[in-house]
C-alpha positions in Angstrom: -0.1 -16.5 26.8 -2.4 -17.7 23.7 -1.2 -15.6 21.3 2.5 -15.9 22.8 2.4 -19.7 21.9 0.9 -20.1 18.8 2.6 -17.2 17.0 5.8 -18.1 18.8 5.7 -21.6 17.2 4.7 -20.1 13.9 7.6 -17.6 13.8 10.3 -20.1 14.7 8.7 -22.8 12.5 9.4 -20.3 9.8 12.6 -19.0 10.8 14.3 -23.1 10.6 12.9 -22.8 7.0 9.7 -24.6 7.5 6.8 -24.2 4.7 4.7 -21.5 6.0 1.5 -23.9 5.7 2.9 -26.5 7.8 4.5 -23.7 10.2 0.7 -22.8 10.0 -0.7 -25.7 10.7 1.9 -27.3 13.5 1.1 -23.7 15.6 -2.6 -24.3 15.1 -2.2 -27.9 16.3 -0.3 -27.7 19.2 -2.4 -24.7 20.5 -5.8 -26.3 19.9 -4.4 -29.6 22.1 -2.4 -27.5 24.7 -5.6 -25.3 25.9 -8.1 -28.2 25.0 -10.0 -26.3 22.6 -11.2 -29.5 21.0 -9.0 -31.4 18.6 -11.8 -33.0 17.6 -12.5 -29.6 15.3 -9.6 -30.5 13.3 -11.0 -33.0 11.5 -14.9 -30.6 10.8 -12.1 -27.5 10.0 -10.0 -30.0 7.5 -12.8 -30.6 5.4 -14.9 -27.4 5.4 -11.9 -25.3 5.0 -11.8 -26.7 1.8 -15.3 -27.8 1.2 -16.2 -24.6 -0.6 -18.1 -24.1 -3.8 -15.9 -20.9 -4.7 -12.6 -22.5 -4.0 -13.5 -25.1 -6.6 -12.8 -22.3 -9.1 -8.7 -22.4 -8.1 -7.9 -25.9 -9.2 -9.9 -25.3 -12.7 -8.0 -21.8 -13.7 -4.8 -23.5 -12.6 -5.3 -26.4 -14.9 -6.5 -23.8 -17.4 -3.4 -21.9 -16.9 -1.0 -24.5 -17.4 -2.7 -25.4 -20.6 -2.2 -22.4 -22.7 1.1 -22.7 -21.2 2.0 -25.4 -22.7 0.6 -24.7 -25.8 2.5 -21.9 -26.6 0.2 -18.8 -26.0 2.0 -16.5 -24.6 4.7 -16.3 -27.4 1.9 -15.7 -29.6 0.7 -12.8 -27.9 4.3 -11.5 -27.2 4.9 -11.6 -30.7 1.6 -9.4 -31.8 2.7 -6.6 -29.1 6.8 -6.8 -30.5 4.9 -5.6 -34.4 3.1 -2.8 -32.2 5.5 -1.2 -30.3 8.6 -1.9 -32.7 12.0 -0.2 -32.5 10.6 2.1 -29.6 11.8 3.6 -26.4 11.5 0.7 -24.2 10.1 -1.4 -26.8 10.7 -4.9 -25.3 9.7 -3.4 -21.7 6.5 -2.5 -23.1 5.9 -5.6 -24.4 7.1 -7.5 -21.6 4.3 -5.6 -19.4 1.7 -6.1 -21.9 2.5 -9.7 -22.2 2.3 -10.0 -18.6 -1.1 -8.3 -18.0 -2.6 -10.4 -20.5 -1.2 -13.7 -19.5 -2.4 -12.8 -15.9 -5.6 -12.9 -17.1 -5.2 -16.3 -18.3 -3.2 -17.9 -15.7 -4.2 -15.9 -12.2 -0.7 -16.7 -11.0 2.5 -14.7 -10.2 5.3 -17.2 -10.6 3.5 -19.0 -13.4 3.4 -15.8 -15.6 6.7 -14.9 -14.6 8.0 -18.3 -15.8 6.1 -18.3 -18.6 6.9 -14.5 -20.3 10.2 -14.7 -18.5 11.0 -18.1 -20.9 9.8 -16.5 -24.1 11.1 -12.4 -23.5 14.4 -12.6 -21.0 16.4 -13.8 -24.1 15.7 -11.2 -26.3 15.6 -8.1 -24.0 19.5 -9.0 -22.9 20.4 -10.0 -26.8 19.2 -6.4 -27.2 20.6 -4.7 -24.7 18.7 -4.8 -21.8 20.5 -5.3 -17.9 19.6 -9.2 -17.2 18.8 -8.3 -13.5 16.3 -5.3 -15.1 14.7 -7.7 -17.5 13.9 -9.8 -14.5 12.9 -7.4 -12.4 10.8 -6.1 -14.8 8.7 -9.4 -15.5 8.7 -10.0 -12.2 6.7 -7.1 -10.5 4.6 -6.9 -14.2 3.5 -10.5 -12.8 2.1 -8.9 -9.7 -0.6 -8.1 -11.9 -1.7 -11.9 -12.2 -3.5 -11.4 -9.0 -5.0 -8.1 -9.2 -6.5 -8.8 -13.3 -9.2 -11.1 -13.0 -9.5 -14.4 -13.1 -7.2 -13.9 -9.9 -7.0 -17.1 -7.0 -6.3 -14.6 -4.3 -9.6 -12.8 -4.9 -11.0 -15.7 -5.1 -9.5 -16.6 -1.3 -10.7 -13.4 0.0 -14.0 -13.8 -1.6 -14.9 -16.8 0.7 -13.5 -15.5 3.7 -15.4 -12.3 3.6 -18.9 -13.7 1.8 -18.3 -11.0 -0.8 -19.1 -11.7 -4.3 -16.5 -13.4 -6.5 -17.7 -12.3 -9.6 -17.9 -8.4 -8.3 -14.2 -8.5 -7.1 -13.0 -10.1 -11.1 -14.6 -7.0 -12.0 -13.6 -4.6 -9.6 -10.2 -5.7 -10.5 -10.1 -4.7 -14.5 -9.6 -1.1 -13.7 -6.5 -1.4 -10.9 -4.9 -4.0 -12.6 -5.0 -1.9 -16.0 -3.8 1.7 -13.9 -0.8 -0.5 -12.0 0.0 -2.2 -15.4 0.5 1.5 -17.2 2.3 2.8 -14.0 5.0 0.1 -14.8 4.8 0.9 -18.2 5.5 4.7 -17.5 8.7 3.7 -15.3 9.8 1.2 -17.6 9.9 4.0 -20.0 11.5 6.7 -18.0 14.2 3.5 -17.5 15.2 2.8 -20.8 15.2 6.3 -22.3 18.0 6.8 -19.7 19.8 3.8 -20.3 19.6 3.9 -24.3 16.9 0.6 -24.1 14.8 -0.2 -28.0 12.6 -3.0 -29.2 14.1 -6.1 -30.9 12.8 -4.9 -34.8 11.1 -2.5 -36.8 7.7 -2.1 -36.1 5.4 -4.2 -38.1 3.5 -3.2 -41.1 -0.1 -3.6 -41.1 -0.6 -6.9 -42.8 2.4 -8.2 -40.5 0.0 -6.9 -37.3 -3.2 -8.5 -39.0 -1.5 -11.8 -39.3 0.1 -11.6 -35.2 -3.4 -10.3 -34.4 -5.2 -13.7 -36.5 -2.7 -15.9 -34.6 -2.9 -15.0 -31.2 -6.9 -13.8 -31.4 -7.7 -17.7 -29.8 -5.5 -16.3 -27.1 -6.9 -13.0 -26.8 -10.3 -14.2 -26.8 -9.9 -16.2 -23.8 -10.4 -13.5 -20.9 -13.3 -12.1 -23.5 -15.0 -15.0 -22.6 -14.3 -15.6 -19.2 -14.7 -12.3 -18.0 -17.6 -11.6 -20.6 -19.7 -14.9 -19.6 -19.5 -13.4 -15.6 -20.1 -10.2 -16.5 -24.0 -11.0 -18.5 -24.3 -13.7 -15.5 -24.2 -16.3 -18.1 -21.9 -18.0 -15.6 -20.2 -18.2 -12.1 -16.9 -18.1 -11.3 -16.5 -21.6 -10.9 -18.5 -22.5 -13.7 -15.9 -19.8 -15.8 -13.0 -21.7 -14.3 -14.7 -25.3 -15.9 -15.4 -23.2 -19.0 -11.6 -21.9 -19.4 -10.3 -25.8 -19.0 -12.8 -27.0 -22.3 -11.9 -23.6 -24.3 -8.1 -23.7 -23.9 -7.7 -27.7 -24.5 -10.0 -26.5 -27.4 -7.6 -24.0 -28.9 -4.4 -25.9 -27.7 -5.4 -29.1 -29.5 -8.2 -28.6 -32.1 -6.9 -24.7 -33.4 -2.9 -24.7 -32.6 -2.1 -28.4 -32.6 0.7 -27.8 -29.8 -0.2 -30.1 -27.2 -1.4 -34.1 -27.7 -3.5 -35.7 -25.6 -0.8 -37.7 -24.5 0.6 -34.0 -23.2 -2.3 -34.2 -21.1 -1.1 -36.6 -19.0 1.8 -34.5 -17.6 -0.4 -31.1 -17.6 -2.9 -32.5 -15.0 0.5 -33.7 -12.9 1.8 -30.3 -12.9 -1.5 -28.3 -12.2 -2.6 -31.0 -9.4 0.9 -30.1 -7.9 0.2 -26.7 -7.9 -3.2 -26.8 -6.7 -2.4 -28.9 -4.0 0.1 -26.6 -2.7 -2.3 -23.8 -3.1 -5.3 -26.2 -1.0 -2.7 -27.4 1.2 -1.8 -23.3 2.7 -5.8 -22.4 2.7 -6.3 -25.7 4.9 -4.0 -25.0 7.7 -3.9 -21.2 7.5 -7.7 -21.9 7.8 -7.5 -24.1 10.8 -4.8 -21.3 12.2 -7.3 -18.8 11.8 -9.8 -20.8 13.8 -7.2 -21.0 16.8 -6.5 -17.5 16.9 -10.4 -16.9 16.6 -11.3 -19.0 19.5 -8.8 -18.4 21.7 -9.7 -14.4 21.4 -6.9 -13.0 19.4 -9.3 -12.3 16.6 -11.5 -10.0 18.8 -8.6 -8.8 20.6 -7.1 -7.3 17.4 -9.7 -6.0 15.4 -10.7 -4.0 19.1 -7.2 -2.6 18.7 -7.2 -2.0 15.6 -10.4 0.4 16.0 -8.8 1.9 19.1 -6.2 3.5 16.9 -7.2 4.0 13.9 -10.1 7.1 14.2 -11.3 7.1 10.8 -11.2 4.8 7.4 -8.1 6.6 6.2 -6.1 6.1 9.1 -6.9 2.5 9.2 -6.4 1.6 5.6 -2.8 3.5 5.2 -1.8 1.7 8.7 -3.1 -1.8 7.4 -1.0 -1.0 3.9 2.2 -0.8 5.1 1.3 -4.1 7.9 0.6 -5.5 4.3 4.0 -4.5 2.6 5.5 -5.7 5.4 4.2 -8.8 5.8 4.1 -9.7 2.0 7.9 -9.6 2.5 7.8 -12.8 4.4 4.4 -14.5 3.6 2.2 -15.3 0.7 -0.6 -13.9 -0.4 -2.9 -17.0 0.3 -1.5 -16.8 4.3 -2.3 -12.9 4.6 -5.1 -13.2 3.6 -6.1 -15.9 6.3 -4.1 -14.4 9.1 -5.5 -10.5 8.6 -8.6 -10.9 7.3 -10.5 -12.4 9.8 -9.3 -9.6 12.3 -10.2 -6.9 9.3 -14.0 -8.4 9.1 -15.3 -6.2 12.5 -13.1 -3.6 11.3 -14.4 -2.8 7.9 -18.0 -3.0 9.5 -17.1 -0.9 12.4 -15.3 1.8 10.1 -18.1 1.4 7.5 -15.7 0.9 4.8 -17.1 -1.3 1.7 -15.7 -4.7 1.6 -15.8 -5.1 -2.2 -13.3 -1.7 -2.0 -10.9 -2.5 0.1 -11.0 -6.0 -1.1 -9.2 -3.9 -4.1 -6.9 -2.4 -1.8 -5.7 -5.1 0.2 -5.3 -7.6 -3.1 -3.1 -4.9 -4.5 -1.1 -4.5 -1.8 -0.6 -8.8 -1.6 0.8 -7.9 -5.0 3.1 -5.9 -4.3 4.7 -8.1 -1.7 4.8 -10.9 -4.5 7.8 -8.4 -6.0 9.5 -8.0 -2.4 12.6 -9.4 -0.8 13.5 -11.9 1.2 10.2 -14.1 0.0 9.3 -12.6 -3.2 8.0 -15.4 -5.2 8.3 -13.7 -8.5 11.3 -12.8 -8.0 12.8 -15.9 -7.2 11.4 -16.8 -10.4 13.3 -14.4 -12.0 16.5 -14.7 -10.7 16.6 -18.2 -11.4 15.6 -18.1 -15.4 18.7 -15.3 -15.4 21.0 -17.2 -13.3 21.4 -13.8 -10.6 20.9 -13.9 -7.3 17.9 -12.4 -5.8 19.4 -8.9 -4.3 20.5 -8.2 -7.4 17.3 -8.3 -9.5 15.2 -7.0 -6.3 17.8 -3.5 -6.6 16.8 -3.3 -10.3 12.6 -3.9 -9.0 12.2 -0.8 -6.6 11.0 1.7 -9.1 8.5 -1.0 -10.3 7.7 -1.4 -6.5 7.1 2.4 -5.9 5.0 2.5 -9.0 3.1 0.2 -7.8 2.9 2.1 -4.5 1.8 5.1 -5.9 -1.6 3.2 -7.6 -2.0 1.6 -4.3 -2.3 5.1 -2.7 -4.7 6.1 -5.5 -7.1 2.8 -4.9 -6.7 3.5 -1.7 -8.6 7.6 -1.7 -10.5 6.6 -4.7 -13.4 3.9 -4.5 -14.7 5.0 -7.8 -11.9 3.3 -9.7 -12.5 -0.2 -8.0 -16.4 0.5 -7.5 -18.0 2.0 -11.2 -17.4 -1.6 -13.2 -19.0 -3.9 -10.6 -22.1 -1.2 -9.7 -22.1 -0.5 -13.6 -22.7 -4.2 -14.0 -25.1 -4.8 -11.9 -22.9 -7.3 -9.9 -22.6 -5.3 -6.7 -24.7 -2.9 -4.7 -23.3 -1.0 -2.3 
């Protein structure tokens, strides 16, 4: 009867087109007050859902983000990878890859990558040749990568629901993201070899690199710093995420001169929007956990879970496709809050490492961000192209399998996501 209501609610919230955090938190509501569970908690679950020293971390790498969007970065670094790769097979997919991966790293977001590369690298790929609805689809599954590549928000959300170490998971993430990153890179060139697809020009001499390399080295040295300052424990992740806001107003005003301070004004507008939408999901889908969690659901589902699943490997490929499936409909930031808690007892019951399969599930979020009917990214996408979304999504599915096939991969081998973090010294197991 509990579980009939309050996911009943939710699903027909969603199905009239309601946003899934107030779907989320209207369920959550009505449940609490219908089976007296104490609607006083709202109020104690409002504020500690977001009164978290790790979540402070989101709103700082999103104002970070927008930043060195604004000023330009990203068509720096896009222009040092064009002199690398050239005239070759797949040129302008390669770069459009790298470009992505890197500006994951600096943003931590899917649809703010794929807006920003998709503004600075659609134009070009069609001038040259390239399918519009490939170019897009393209960008927009490379994007995924924003939030496997640390600094990523959604391992930051999965880091304060399971207690596990925020700085271990950015690290645990370098070696996926980079494997899932070449995997689109391989199909991208098995793609345009068929199709006839090239770069945009001649591959850059060496003083033409040097130059691209001097330009965008502000850029590339921003993840070196981040990542590096966590990595010697100079820093936490929240103290990275205030160091990435000084460093890029830094480089956007003091060394490139693209942004005023009067810029600044309408940068913090557009990252509080963004983080308030971000704050706004983890609230409810945090006070929608605590509903399912009271009223047994939680237990329920994680005994079941158990009941079927015999061993780690049965569990995690079963839990993968749930995942694929659900990231077809929901955000990441929602998953997260609606599987997690029922995964906690599991993991520990299976005796599988939380820091791994905090890999595995992240990557499989990611996947879902490239994934029809709610595919952010792609969205994204088909809107700088002027397509419609079935269109680009058709022209996404060998990205998708790609990245299938690394999530199978993470998914048998823990050494991938485990040797950084243990190598580090962040994260014993």
């Amino acid at each position: 009867m509990e579980a009939a209501l309050i996911f009943g609610i939710f699903l027909v919230l969603m199905a009239l087109g309601v946003p899934i955090g107030t779907s989320l938190g209207i369920a959550a509501v009505v449940t609490i007050s219908y089976f007296d569970l104490g609607i006083g908690m709202l109020g104690v679950n409002f504020s500690s859902g977001i009164a978290s020293f790790p979540l402070l971390a989101i709103p700082f790498f999103v104002l970070a983000g927008v930043i060195l969007e604004k000023a330009g970065l990203a068509a720096t670094i896009a222009h040092f990878f064009e002199l690398l790769v050239g005239r070759a097979v797949g040129g302008l997919a390669t770069v459009a890859v790298f470009t992505c991966m890197f500006w994951g790293a600096l943003s931590g977001s899917g649809p703010a990558t794929t807006a920003a590369v998709g503004l600075i690298l659609l134009t070009p790929m069609i001038k040259h040749g390239y399918d519009k609805n490939f170019a897009g689809a393209l960008i927009a599954t490379s994007s995924d990568l924003s939030i496997i590549i640390p600094p990523s928000i959604a391992f930051i959300i999965y880091g304060n629901i399971t207690g596990v170490s925020v700085s271990a998971l950015f690290v645990a993430g370098i070696i996926p993201g980079i494997l899932t990153g070449l995997a689109v890179v391989v199909a991208a060139y098995l793609i345009s070899r068929k199709r006839g697809y090239h770069g945009r020009m001649r591959r850059g001499t060496p003083r033409e690199i040097l130059v691209a390399l001097k330009k965008s080295f502000w850029a590339i040295l921003t993840p070196v710093i981040i990542l590096g300052g966590i990595y010697a424990g100079i820093f936490t992740p929240t103290e990275a995420a205030v160091v990435a806001v000084f460093y890029s107003l830094f480089v956007a005003v003091f060394i490139y001169h693209s942004i005023s301070w009067r810029d600044l004004v309408y940068i913090l507008v557009d990252a509080s929007v963004t983080s308030s939408v971000i704050m706004f999901i983890v609230v409810f889908a945090g006070i929608f956990t605590w509903a399912t969690s009271v009223i047994g659901i939680v237990d329920a589902a994680a005994g079941f879970i158990v009941k079927i699943s015999p061993n780690a490997a049965t569990m995690i490929i079963l839990v993968n496709l749930l995942l694929l499936a659900l990231g077809m409909i929901l955000d990441a930031i929602s998953i997260s809050y609606l599987v997690m808690p029922i995964l906690i007892p599991v993991l520990a019951a299976l005796k599988i490492d939380p820091l791994w399969y905090g890999v595995i599930f992240i990557t499989a979020l990611a996947i879902g961000q490239a994934t029809p009917p709610v595919g952010v990214n792609l969205f994204t996408a088909a809107n700088l192209i002027h397509s419609d979304i079935d269109s680009v999504a058709k022209q996404a599915i060998p990205f998708v399998l790609a990245d299938v096939v690394v999530l199978i991969i993470l998914s048998f081998l823990p050494q991938l996501s485990m040797y950084l973090p243990v190598l580090a010294g962040l994260y014993k197991p």
